[in-house]
Backbone bond lengths (Angstrom), bond angles and torsions (degrees), N, CA, C in turn:
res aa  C-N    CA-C-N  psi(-1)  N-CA   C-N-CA  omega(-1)  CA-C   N-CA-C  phi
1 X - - - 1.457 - - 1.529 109.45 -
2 X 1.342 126.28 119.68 1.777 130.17 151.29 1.491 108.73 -38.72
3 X 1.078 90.64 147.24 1.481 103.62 -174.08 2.024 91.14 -92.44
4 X 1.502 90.08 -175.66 1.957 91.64 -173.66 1.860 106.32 -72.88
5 X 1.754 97.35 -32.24 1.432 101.74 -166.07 1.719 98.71 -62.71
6 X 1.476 113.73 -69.19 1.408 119.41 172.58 1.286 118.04 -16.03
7 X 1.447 108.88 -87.82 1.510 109.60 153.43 1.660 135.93 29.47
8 X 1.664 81.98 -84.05 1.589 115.06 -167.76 1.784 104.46 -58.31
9 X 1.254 95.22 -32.86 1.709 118.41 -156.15 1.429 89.80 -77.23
10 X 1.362 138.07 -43.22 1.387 135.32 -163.57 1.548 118.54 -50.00
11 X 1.178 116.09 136.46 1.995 100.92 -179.62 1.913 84.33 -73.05
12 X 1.344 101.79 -173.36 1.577 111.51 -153.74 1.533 109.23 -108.00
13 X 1.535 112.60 8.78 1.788 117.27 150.25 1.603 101.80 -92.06
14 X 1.287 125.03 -32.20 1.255 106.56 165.94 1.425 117.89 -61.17
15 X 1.070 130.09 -44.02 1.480 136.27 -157.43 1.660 92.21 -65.39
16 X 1.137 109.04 -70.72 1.629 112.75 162.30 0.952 141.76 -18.16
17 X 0.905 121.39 -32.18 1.719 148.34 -166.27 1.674 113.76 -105.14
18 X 1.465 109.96 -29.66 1.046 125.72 -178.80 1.372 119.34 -105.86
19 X 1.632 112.78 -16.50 1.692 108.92 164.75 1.562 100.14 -86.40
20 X 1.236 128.61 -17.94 1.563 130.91 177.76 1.313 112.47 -62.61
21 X 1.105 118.51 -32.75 1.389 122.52 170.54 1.640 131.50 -120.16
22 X 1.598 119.91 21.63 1.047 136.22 -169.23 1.526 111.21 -151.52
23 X 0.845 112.51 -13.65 1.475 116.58 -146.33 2.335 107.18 -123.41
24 X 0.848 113.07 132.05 1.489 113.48 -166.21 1.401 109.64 -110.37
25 X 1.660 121.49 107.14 1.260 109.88 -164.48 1.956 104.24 -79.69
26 X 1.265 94.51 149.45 1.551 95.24 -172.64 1.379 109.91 -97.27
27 X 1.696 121.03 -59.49 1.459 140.39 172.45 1.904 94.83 -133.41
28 X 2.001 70.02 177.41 1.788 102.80 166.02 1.079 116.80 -151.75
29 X 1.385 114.86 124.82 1.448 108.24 -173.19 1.688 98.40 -115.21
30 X 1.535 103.60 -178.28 1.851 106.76 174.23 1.714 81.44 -134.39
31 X 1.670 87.31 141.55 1.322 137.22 171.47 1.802 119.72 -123.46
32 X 1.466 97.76 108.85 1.729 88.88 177.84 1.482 99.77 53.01
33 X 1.222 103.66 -138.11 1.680 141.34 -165.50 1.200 102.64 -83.67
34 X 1.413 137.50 -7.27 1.477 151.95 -147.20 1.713 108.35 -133.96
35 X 1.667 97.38 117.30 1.887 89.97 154.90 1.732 111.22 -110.51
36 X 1.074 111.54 142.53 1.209 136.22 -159.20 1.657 109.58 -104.92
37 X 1.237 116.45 105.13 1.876 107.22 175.77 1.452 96.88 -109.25
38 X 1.162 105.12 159.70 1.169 121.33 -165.09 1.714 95.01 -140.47
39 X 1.750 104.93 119.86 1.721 121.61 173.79 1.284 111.77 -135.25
40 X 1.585 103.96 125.48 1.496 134.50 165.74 1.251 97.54 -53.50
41 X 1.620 132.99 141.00 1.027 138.50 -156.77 1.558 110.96 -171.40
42 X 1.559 111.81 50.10 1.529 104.85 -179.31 1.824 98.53 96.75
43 X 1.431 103.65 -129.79 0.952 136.83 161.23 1.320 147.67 -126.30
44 X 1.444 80.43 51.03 1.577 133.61 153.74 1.137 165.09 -139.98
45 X 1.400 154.54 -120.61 1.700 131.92 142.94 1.580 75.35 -175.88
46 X 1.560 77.52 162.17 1.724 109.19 178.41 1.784 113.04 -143.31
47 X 0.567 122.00 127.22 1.551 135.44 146.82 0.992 142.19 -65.72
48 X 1.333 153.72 101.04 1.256 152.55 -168.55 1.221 121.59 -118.42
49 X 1.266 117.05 108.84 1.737 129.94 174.62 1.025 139.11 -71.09
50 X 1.199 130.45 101.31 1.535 134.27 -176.28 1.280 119.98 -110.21
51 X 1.492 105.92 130.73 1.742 104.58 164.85 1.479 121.56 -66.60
52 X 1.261 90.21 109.72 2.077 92.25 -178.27 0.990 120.21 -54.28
53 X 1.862 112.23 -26.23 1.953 103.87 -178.57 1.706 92.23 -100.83
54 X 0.870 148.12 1.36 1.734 150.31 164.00 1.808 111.24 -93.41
55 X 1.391 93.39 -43.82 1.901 89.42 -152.32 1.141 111.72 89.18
56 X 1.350 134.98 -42.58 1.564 116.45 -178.14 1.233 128.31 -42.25
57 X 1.390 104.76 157.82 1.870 96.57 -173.36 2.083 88.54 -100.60
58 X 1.274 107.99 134.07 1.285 124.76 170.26 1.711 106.53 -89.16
59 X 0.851 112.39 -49.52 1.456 119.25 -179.07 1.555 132.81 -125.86
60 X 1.559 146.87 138.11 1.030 121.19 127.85 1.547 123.18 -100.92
61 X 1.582 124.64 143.27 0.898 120.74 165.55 1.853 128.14 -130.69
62 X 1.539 102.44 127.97 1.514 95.62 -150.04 2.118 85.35 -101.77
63 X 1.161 99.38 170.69 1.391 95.54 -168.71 2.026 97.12 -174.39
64 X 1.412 94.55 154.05 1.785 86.66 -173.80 1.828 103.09 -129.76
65 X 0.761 119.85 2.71 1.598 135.03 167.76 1.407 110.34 -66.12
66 X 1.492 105.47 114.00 1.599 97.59 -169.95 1.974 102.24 -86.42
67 X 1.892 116.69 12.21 1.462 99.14 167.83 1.501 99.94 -74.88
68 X 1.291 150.15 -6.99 1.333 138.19 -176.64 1.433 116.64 -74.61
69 X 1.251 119.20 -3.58 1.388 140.01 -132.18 1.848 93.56 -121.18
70 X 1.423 111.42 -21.70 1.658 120.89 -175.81 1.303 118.52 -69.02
71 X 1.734 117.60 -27.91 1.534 124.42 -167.80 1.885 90.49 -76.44
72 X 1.565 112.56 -13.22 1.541 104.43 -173.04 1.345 110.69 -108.36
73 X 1.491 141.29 37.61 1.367 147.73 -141.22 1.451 90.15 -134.09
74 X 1.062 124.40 -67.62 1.568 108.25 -176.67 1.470 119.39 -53.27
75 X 1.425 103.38 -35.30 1.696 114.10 174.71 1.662 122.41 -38.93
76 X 1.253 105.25 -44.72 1.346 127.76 174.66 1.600 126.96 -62.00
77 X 1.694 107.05 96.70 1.569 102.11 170.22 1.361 124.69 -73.86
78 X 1.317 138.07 112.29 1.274 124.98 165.88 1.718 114.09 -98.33
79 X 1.376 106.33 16.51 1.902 95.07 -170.88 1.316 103.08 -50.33
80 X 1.246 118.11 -8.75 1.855 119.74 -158.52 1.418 96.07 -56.00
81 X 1.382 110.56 -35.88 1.694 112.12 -152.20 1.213 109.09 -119.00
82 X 1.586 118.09 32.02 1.303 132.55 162.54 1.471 120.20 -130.43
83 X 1.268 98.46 2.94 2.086 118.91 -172.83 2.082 87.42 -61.51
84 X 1.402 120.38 154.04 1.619 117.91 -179.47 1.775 70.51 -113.39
């Protein structure tokens, strides 16, 4: 596993290439003009930006702060583990 610093350092077909095969997508949300995935990555997460009317990825951004982690909290069903 890359560490977060490594990571960061990658140009952004590497970064790609390496959550494709390392990396566990969790959700996706849409932002603006933007869908947003979000991958568990060790002990870390990444984000990946896409133009929704292109597909291109505009961004990745990897980050280890779980406040980044709040825009994806409502997303999350847990009734599973409150069913009697």
């Amino acid at each position: 596993m890359l560490t977060f610093q490594k990571f960061s350092g990658l140009p952004t077909d590497k970064k790609l290439k390496y959550l494709s095969e390392n990396g566990v997508l969790l959700c996706t949300r849409s932002y603006a003009k933007t869908r947003v995935s979000l991958y568990s990555v060790g002990k870390f997460y990444a984000e990946v930006w896409f133009n929704r009317n292109t597909d291109d990825i505009s961004n990745v951004l990897p980050f280890t702060t779980t406040k980044c982690l709040k825009v994806y909290l409502d997303m999350i069903d847990i009734s599973d583990i409150y069913q009697e």
